[in-house]
DOROBA-209001 format. One line per 5 residues: for each residue x, y, z negated of N, C-alpha, C. Coordinates in Angstrom, 2 decimals. Layout:
X Y Z X Y Z X Y Z | ...
//
This chain:
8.49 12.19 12.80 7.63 11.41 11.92 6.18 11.51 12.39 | 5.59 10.55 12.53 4.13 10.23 12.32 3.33 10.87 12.08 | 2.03 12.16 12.52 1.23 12.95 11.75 0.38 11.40 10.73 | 0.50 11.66 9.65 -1.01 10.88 9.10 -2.33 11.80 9.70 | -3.40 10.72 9.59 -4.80 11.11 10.27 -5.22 11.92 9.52
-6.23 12.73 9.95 -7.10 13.55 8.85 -8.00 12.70 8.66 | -8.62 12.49 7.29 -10.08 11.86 7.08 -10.85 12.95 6.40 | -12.12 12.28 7.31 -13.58 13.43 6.77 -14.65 12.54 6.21 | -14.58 13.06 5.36 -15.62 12.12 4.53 -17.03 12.66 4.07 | -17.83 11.49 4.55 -19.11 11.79 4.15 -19.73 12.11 2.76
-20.66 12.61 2.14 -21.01 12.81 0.80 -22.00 12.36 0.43 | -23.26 12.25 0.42 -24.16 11.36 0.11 -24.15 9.84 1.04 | -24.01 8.84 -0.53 -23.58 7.37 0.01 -22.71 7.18 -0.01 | -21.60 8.06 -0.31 -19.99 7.54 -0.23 -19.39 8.53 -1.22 | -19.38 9.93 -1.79 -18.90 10.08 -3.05 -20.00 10.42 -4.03
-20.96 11.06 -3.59 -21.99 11.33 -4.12 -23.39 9.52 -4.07 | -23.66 9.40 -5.37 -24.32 7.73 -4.98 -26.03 7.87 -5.71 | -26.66 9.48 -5.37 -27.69 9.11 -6.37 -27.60 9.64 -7.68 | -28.39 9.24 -8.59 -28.90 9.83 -9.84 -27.83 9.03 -10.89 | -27.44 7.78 -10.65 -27.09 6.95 -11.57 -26.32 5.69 -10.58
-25.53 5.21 -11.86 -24.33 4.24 -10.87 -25.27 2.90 -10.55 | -26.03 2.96 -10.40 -27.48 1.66 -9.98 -27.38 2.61 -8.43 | -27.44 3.51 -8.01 -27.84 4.37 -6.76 -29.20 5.01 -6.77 | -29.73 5.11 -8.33 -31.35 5.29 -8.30 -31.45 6.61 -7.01 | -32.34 6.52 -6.39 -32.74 8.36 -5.56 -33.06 9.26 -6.46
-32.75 10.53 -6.08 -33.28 11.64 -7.35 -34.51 12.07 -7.60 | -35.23 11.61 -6.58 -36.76 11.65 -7.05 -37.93 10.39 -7.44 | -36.58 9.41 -8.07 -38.01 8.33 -8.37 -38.66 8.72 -9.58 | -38.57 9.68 -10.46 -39.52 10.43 -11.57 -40.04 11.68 -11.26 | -40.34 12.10 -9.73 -40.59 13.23 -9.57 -42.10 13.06 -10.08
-43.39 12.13 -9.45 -44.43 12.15 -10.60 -44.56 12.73 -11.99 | -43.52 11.42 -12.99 -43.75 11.86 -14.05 -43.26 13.21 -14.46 | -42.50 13.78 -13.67 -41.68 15.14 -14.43 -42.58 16.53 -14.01 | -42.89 16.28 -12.90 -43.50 17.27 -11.76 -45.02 17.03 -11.29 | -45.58 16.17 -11.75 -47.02 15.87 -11.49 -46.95 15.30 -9.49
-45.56 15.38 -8.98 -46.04 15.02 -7.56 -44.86 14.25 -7.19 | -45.21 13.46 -5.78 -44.08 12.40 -5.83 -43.38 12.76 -4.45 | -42.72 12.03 -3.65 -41.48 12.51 -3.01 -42.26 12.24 -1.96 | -43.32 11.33 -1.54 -44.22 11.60 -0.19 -44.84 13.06 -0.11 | -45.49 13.20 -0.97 -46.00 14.97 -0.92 -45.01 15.93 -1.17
-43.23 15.95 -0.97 -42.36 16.57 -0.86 -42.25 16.70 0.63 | -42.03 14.96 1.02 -41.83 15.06 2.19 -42.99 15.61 3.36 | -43.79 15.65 3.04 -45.23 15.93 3.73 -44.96 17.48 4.19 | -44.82 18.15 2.79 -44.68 19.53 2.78 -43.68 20.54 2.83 | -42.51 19.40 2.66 -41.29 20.49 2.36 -40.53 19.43 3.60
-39.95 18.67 3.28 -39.00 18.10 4.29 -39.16 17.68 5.97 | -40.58 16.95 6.21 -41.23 17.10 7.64 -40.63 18.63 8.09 | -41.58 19.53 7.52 -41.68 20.97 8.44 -40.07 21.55 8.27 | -39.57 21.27 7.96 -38.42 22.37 7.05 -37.12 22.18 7.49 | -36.93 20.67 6.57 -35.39 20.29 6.79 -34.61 20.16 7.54
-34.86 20.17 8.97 -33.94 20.36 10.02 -33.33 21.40 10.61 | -34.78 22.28 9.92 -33.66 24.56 10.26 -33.17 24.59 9.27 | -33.08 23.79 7.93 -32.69 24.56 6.63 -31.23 23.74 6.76 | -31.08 22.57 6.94 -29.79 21.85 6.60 -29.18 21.80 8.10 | -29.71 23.18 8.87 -28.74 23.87 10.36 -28.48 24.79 9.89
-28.81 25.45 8.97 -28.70 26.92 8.57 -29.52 28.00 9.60 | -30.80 27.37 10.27 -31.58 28.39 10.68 -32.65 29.05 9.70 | -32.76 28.51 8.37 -33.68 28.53 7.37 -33.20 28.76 6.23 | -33.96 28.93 5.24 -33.16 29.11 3.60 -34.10 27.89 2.74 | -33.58 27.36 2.43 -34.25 26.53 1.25 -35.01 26.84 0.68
-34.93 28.08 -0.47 -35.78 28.54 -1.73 -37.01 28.84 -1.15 | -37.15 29.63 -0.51 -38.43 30.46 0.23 -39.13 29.19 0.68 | -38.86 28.12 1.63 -39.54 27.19 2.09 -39.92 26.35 0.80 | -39.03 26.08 -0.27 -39.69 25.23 -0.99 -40.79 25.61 -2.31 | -40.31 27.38 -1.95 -41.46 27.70 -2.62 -42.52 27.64 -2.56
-42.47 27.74 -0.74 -43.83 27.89 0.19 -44.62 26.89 0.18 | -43.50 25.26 0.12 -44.31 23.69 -0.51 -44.71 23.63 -1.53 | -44.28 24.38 -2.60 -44.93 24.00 -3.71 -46.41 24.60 -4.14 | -46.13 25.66 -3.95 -47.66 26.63 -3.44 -48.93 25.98 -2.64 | -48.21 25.29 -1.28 -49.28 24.31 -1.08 -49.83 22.94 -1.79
-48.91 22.40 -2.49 -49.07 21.32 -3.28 -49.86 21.77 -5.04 | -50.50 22.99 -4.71 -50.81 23.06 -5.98 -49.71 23.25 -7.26 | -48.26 22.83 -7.19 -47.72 23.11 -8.65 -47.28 24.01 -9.11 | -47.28 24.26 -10.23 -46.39 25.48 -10.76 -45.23 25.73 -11.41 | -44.58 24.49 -11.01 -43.21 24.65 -11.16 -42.44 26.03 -10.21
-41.43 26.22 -10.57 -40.54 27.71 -9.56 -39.72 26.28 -8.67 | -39.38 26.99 -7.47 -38.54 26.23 -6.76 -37.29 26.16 -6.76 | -36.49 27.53 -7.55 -35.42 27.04 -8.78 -35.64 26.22 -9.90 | -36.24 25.69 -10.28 -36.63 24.48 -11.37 -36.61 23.47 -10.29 | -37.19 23.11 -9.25 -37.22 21.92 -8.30 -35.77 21.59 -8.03
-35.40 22.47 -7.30 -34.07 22.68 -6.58 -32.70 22.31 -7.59 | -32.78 22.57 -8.79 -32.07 22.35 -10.10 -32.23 21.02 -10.39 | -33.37 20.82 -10.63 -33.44 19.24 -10.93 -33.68 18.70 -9.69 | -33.31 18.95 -8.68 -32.87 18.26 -7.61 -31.27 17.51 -7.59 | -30.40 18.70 -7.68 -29.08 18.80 -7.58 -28.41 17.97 -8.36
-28.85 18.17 -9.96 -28.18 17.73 -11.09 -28.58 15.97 -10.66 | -30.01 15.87 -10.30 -30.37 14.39 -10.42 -29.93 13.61 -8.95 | -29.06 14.42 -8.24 -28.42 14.05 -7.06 -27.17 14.27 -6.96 | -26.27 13.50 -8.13 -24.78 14.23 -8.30 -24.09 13.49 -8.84 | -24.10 11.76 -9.07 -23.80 10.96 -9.83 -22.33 10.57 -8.37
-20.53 11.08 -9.52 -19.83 10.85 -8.32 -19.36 9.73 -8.27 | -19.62 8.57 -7.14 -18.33 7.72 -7.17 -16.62 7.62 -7.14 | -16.79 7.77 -8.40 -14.97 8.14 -8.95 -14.24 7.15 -7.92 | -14.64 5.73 -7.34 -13.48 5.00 -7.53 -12.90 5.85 -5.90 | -14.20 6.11 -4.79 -13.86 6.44 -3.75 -13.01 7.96 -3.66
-13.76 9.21 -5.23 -12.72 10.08 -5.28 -11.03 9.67 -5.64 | -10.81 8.52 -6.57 -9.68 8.69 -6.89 -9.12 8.14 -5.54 | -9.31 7.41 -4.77 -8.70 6.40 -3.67 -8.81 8.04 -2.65 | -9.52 9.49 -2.65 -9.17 10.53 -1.84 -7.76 11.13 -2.42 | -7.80 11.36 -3.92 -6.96 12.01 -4.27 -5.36 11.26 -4.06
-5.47 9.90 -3.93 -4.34 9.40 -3.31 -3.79 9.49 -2.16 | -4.96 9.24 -1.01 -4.57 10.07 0.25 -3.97 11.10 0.22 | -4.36 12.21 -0.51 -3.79 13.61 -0.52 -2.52 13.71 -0.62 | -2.45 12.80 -2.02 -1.09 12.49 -2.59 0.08 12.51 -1.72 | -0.03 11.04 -0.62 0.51 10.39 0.10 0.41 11.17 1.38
-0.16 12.93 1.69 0.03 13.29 2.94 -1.06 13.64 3.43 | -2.07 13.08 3.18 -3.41 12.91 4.40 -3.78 14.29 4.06 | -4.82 14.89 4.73 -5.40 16.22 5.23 -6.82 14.80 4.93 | -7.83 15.89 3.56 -9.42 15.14 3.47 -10.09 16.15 3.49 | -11.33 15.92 4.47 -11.97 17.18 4.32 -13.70 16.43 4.71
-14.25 17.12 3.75 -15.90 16.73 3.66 -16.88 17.08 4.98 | -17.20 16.17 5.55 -18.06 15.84 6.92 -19.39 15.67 6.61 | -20.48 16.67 6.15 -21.74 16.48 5.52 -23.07 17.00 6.04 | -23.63 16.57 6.51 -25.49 17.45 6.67 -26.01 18.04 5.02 | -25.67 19.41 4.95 -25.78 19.74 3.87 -26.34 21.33 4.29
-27.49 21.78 3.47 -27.72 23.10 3.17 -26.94 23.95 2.84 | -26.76 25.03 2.71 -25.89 26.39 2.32 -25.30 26.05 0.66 | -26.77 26.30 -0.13 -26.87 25.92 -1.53 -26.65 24.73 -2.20 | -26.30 23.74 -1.72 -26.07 22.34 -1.92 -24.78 22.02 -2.08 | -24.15 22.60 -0.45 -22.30 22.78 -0.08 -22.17 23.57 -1.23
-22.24 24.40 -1.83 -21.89 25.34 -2.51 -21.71 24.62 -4.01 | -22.98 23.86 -4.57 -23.29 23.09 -5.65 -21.96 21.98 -5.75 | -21.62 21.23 -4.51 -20.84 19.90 -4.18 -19.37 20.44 -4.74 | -18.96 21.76 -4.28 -18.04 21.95 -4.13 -17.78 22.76 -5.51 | -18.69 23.76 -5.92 -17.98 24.51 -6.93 -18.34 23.64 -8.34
-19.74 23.46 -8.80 -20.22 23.01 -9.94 -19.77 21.54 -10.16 | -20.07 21.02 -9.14 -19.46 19.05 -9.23 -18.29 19.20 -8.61 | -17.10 20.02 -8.58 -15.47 20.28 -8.59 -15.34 19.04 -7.81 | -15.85 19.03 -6.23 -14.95 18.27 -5.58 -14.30 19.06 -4.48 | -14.53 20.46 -4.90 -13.46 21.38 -4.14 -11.64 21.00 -5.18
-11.66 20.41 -5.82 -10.39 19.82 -6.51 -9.75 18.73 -5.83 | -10.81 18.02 -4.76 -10.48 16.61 -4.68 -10.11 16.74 -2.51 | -10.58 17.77 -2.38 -10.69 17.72 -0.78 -9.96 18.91 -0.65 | -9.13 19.01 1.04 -8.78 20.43 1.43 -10.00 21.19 1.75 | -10.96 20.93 1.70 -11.72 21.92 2.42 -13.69 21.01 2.93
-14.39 21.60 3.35 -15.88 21.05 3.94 -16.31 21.54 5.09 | -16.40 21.07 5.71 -17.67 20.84 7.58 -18.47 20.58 6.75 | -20.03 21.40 6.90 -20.95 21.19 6.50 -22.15 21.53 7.69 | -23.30 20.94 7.58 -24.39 21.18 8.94 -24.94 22.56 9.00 | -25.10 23.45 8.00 -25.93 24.07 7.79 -24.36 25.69 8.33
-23.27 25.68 8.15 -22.43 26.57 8.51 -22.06 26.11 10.00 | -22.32 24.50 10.47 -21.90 24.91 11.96 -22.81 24.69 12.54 | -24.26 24.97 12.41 -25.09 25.01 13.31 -25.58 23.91 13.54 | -25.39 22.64 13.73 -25.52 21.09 13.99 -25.22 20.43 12.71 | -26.33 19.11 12.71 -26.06 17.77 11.86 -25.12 16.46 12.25
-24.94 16.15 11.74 -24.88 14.67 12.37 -25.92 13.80 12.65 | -26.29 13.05 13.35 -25.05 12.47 14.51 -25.64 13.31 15.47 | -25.30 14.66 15.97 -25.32 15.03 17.30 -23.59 15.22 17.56 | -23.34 15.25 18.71 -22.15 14.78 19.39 -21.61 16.41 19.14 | -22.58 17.47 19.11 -21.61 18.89 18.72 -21.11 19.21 17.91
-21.06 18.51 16.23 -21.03 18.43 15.26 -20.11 18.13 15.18 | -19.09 16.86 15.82 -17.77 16.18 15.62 -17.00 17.40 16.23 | -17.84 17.81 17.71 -17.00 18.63 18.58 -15.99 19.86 17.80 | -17.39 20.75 17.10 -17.17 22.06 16.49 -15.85 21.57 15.79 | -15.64 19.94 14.69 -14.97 19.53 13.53 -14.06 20.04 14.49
-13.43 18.92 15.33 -12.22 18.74 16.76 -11.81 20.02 16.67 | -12.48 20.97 16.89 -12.11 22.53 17.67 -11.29 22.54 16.75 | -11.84 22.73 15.46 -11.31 23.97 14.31 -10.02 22.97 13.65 | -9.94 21.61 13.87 -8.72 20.83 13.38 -7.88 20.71 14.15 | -7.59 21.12 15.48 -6.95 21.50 16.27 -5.88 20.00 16.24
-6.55 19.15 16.36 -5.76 17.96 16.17 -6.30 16.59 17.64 | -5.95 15.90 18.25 -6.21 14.97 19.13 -7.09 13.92 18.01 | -8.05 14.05 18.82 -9.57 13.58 18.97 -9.38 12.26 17.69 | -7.75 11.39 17.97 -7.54 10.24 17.43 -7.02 10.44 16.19 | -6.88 11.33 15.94 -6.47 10.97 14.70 -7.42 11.66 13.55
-8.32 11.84 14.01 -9.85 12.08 13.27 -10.28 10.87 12.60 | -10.70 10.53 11.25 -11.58 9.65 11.01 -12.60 9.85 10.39 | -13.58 9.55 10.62 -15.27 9.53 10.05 -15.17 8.48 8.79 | -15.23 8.66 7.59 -15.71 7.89 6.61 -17.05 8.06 5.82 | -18.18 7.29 6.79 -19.49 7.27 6.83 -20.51 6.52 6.77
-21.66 5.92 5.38 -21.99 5.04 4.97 -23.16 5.12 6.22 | -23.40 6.01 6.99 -24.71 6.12 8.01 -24.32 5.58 9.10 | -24.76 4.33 10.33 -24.29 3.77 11.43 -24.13 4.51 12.88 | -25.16 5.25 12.62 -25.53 6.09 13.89 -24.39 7.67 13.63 | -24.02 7.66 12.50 -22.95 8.82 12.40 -21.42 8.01 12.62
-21.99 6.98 12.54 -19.78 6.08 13.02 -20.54 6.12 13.94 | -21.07 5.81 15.21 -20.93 5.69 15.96 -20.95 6.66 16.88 | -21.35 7.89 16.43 -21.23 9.17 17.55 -19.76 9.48 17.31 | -19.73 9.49 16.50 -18.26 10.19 15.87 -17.04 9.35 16.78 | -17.77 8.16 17.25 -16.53 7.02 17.84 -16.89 7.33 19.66
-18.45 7.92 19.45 -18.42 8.54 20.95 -17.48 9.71 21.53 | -17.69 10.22 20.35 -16.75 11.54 20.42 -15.18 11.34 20.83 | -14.46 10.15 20.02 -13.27 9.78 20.40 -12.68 9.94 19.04 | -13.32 9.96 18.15 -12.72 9.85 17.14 -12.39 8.76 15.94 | -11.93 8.58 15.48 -11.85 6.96 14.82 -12.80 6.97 13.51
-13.19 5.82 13.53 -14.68 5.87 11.83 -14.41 4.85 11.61 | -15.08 4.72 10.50 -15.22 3.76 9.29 -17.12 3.44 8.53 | -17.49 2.77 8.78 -18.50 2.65 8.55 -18.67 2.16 6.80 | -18.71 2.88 5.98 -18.18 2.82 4.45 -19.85 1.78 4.00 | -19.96 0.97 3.28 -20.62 -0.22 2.86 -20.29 -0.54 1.31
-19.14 0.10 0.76 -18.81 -0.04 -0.58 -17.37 -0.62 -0.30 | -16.83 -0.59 0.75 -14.88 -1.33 0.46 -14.18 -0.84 -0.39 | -13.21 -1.91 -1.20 -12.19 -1.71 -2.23 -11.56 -0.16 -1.60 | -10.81 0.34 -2.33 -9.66 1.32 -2.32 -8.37 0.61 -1.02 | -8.40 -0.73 -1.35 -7.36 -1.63 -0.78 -8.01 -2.11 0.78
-8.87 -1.82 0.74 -10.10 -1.86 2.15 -9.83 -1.36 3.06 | -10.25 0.05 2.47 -10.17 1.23 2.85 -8.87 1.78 3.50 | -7.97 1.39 2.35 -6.34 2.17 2.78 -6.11 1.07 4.37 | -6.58 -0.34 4.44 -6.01 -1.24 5.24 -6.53 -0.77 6.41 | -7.92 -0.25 6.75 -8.58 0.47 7.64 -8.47 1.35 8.37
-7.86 2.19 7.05 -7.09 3.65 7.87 -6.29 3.44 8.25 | -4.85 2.44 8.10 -3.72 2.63 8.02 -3.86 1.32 9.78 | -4.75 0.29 9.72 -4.64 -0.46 11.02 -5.18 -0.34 12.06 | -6.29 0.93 11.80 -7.41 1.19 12.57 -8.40 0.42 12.64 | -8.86 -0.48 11.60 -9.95 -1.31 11.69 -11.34 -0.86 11.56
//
């Protein structure tokens, strides 16, 4: 019989959609809530930061304490980080239930994400989509993000499976397409039905 493919699925943009089923971002009230807005986040915390922290060469808390300190506020960076999470956690059910059918039906799903330590941890235990997946690849435990080409590699190693029967289900272009450098099969996710989706995996489209 046939192995079915493994699919790895991306999390922000494809189960995770934002604050609200509109896709709001989680900081379009950072002003009113926090006195500062998501350019002077990014200025201070995400420019310098985010690329050792969501490799896991860095820790989150400490750095975003260290931004907020420069930005003047006095919020704690557990209060930031909290109302970060919660206001970045709105799940798209229809794409979880269309995983939990895969499962159903055989497939091996496992979460393919540029994610911090504390975040993976948030995704999986508090928003219970450790219920819905075998397992998470995350950036910050293997050292690399996406789309660098080591990132699919490390996935490959540890799934011990031919290159093809990997699929990327990924709302980002430049992550289907490394992932298809790699040799692995993707899906460039845009919002397709359940019935899309299954036709995709199942024809290789």
């Amino acid at each position: 019989m046939q192995k079915r493919p493994v699919l790895l699925v991306d999390v922000d943009g494809v189960l995770i959609i934002g604050r609200d089923a509109e896709r709001t971002p989680w900081a379009t009230d950072l002003q009113k809530t926090f006195g500062f807005d998501k350019a002077a986040l990014q200025a201070h915390f995400f420019a310098p930061y985010w690329s050792d922290i969501v490799t896991g060469k860095d820790a989150l808390l400490p750095r975003l304490d260290q931004a907020l300190k420069v930005m003047g506020s006095s919020i704690t960076a557990t209060e930031l980080r909290d109302y970060w999470f919660a206001n970045d956690a709105y799940k798209n059910t229809e794409m979880i239930r269309w995983l939990d059918c895969q499962r159903q039906r055989g497939s091996r799903v496992m979460l393919a994400t540029n994610q911090d330590h504390e975040r993976a941890d948030y995704l999986m235990q508090d928003l219970g989509l450790c219920d819905h997946v075998d397992g998470i690849y995350y950036s910050a435990a293997l050292g690399v993000a996406k789309p660098d080409r080591v990132f699919f590699d490390k996935i490959a190693t540890r799934e011990r499976q031919n290159v093809s029967q990997l699929i990327l289900i990924d709302d980002t272009a430049a992550n289907v397409e490394a992932a298809q450098q790699a040799g692995w099969r993707a899906i460039h996710y845009t919002g397709q039905s359940p019935d899309q989706l299954t036709k995709a995996v199942v024809n290789g489209d």
